[in-house]
N, C-alpha and C positions, 0 to 999 in steps of 0.2 A: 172725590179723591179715593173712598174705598174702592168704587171699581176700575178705578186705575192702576191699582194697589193686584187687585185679583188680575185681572188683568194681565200683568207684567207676572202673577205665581204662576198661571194656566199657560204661560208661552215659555216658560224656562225663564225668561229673562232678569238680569240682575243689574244693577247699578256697579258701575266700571270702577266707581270711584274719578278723582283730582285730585289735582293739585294748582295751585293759585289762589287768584283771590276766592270767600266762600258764595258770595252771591252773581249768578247770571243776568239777572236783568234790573233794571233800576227805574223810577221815574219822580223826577222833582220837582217839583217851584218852589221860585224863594227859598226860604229853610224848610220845608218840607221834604226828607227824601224817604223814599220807600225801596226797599231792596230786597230779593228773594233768588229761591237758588229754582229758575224754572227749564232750565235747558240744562238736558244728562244724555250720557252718552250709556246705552244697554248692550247688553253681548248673553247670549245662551250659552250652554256649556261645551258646546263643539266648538263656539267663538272659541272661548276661553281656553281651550284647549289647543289651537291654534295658535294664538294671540296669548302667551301666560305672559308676557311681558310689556305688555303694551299701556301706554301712558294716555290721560288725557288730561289737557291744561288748559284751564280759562284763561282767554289771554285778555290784552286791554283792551277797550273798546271806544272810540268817540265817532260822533255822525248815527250811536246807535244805542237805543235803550238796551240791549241786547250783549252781551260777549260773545264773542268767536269761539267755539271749542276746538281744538286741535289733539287728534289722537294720533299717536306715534303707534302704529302696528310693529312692534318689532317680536318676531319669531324665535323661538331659545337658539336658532343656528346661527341667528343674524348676526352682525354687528351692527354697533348704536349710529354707527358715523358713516358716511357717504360724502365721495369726495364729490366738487363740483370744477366742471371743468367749463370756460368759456373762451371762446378761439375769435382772435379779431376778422373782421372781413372787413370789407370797403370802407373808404370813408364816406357818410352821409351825412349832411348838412341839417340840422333839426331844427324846425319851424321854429319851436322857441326861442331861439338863439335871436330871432330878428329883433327883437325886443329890446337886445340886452346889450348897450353901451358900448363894451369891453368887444363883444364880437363885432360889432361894424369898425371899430377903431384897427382891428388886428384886419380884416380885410382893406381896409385902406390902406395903411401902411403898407401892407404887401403889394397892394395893386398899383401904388405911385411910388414903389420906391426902386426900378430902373425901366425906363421906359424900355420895351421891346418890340420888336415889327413881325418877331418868326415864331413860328410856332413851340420852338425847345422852351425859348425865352417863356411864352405863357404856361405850358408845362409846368415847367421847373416854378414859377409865382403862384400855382394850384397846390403843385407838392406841400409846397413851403408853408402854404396858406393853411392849406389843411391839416398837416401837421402841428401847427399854433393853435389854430383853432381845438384840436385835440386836445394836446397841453392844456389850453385854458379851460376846455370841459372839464376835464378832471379835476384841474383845481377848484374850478368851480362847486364840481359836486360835495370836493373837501370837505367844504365849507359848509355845504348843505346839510351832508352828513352827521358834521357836530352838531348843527343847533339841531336836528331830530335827533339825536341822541341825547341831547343835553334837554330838550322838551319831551321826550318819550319817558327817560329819568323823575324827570319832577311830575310828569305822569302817573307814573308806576305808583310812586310814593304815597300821593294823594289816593288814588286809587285804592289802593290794599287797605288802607282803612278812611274808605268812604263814609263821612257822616253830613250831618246838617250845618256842621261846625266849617268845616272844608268845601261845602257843596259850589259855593261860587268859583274857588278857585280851580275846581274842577272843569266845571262849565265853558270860563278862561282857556284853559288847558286844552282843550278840546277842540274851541275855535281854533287856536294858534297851531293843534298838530290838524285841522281841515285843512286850514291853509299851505302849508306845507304839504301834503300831500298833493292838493291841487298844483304846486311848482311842478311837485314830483312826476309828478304827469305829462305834465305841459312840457317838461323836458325830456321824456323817453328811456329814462334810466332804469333800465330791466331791473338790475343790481339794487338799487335803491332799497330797501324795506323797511317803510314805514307803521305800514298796518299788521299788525299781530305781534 
């Protein structure tokens, strides 16, 4: 560790500092947990001088002994905020939908419910289809949205003061935001963020 210490004197470099939880990595069984702060984020003085405002935050982690660091490079001319813009195009149909009850039922109804022979007619049963099928994406994802918010919350919590006391329900916690994540996937939701 000393000469990692010299090391980091002989190149300028300096510890950025955080904010969040205080330990980066973790590893447990049973009641046993071990925790330590081994991933930092460095900058020399021309960084710094660049960068005087810049943020970095351990965020939560499951799937990884490890946390995420994220540093916000913001410049003294910046601002802190960035709009995000996202523009619809086509509609496309998403493999995971086949799975899912609700979307076979919304294309049947739409496809049995007036028989047609011309082509407007099928048209006009794709419009209609798809646009339902949008509709119920979204509500779908609603839904999705709170339980990860409502399990990233009870996340966080445990998280921030990680101990041997908490460790299973952690663990818990973890599998249930894997899972979810893996939906999150399987269903193509750019928007979606569950990780960080």
């Amino acid at each position: 560790m000393r000469y990692f210490r010299e090391a980091l004197t002989y190149c300028g470099l300096a510890d950025l500092g955080f904010r969040g939880p205080k330990f980066t990595w973790k590893r447990g069984m049973k009641s046993c947990l071990v925790q330590e702060r081994l991933d930092r984020m460095l900058g020399n003085s021309g960084w710094l001088d660049l960068f005087p405002n810049s943020l970095v935050h351990h965020l939560s982690s499951w799937g990884s002994d490890h946390r995420p660091l994220l540093v916000e490079l913001l410049r003294a001319d910046e601002l802190s905020t960035v709009g995000k813009i996202w523009k619809r195009g086509r509609f496309h149909f998403k493999e995971a939908w086949v799975d899912e009850v609700d979307c076979s039922n919304i294309i049947k109804d739409h496809w049995n419910s007036n028989p047609t022979v011309n082509l407007d007619g099928v048209a006009g049963k794709l419009r209609l289809c798809a646009t339902n099928l949008e509709r119920w994406n979204l509500d779908s994802f609603r839904r999705l949205k709170m339980q990860v918010r409502k399990a990233k919350a009870a996340f966080d919590r445990i998280d921030k003061n990680l101990s041997s006391h908490n460790w299973k329900e952690h663990q818990r916690l973890e599998k249930a935001l894997n899972a979810l994540d893996i939906r999150k996937r399987d269903t193509g939701d750019r928007d979606l963020k569950i990780r960080g």
